[in-house]
C-alpha positions in Angstrom: 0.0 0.0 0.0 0.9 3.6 -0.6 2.9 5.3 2.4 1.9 8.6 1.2 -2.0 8.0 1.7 -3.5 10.0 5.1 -6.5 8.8 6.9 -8.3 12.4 8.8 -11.5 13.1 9.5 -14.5 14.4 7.0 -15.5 17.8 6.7 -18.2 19.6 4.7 -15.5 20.9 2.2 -14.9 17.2 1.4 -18.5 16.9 0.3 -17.3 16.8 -3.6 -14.8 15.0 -3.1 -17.1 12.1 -0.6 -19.6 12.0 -3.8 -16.6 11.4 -6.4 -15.1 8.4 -4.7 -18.7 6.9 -4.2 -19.2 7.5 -8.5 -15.8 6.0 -9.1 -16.9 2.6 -7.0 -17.7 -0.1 -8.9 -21.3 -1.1 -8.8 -20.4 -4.6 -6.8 -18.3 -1.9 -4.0 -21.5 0.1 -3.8 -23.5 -2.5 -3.3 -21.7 -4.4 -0.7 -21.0 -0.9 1.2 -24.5 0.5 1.4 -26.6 -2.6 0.6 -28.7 -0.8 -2.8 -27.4 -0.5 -6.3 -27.0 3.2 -5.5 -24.9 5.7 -8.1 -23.9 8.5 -5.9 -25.0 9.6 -2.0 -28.4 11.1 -1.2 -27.6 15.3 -0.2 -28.6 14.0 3.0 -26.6 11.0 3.2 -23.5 13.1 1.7 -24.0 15.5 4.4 -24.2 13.3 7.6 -20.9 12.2 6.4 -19.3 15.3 5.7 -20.8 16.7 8.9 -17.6 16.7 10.8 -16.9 15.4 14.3 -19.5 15.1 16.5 -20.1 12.6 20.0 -22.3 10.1 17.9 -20.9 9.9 14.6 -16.7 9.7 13.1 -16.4 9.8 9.4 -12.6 9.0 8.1 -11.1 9.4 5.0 -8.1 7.9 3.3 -6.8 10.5 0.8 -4.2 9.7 -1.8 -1.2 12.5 -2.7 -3.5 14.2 -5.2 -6.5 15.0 -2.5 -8.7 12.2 -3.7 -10.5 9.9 -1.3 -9.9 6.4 -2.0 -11.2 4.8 1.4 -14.0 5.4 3.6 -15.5 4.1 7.1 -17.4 5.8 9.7 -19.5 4.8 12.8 -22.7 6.0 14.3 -23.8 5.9 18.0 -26.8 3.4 18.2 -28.1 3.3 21.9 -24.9 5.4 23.9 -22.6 2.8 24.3 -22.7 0.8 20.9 -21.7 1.8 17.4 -22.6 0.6 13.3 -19.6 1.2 11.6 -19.2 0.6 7.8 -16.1 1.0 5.4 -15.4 0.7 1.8 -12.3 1.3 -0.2 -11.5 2.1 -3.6 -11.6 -0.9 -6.0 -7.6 -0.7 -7.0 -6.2 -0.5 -3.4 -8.7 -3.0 -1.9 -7.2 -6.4 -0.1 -3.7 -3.9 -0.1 -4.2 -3.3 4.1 -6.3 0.2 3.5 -9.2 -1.2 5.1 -7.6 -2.9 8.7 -6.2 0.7 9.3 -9.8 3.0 8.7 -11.4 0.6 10.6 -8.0 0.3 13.3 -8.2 4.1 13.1 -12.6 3.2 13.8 -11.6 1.5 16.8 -9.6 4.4 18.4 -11.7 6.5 18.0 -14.7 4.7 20.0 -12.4 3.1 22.6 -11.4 6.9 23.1 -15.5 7.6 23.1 -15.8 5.2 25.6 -18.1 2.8 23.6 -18.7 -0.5 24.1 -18.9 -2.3 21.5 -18.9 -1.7 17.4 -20.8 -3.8 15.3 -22.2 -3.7 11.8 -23.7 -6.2 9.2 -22.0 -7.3 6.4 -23.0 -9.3 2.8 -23.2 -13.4 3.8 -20.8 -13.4 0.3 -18.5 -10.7 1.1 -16.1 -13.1 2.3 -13.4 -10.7 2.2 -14.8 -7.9 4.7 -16.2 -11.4 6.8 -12.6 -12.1 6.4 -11.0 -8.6 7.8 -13.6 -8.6 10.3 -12.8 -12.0 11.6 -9.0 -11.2 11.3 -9.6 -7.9 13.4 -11.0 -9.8 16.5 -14.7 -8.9 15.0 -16.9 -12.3 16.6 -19.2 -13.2 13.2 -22.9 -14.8 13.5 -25.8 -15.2 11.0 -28.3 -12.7 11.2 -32.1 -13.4 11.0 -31.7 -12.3 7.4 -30.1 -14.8 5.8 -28.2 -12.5 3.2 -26.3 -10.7 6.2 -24.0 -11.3 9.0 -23.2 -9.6 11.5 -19.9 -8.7 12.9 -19.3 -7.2 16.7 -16.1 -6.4 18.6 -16.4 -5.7 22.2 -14.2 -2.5 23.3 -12.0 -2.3 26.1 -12.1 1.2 27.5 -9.3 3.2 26.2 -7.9 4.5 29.9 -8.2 1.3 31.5 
């Protein structure tokens, strides 16, 4: 992987360049990260993204040397103490480590929040995010849907 990528937080400026990377996906990327052949993100979706840092809700990006993103992943607070989190990379730099470090960088962040736990649901066929999830400590069990699984690591408090 590329030592000069740099993983920082979203802001609202980053809107155009949030909706670009999700155009440039490939329609099986799209699909496994939001779950609906989607082309771009709804102006709401793009903004609760791009809102910036807040206490229920961490959007990172990976940005290449030119300023584009090419990885994504963020978490939102579901009841206080857990977290969703979701992450999708670029087609060309996926399987090359980008993921493990949004989602390492995920789990700082909400160890330093004091969460619990983060979870999210992934594809049953995605075998390679079931894969990283497993590999990351992430326990894995069917969900009543059988076209999802869902993946949960339990947080140890970041002061302990």
């Amino acid at each position: 992987m590329d030592g000069r990528l740099r993983i920082r937080e979203l802001r609202a400026a980053d809107a155009p360049q949030v909706q670009d990377f999700v155009r440039r996906l490939s329609p099986e990327a799209r699909f496994k990260r939001f779950f609906a052949p989607i082309s771009e993100l709804t102006e709401r979706q793009l903004e609760r993204v791009t809102a910036g840092d807040s206490p229920d809700h961490v959007s990172l990006a990976a940005f290449d040397a030119t300023g584009r993103v090419v990885g994504l992943a963020e978490y939102a607070v579901e009841d206080g103490a857990d977290a969703e989190f979701g992450v999708v990379v670029e087609d060309r730099l996926q399987r090359s480590g980008l993921g493990t470090r949004l989602i390492g960088r995920l789990l700082e962040r909400a160890r330093e929040r004091g969460l619990a736990a983060l979870n999210g649901l992934v594809l049953s066929d995605n075998w390679p995010m079931l894969s990283l999830a497993a590999k990351l400590g992430f326990e894995l069990w069917q969900d009543p849907d059988p076209a999802l699984m869902r993946v949960e690591k339990a947080l140890e408090p970041a002061f302990a």
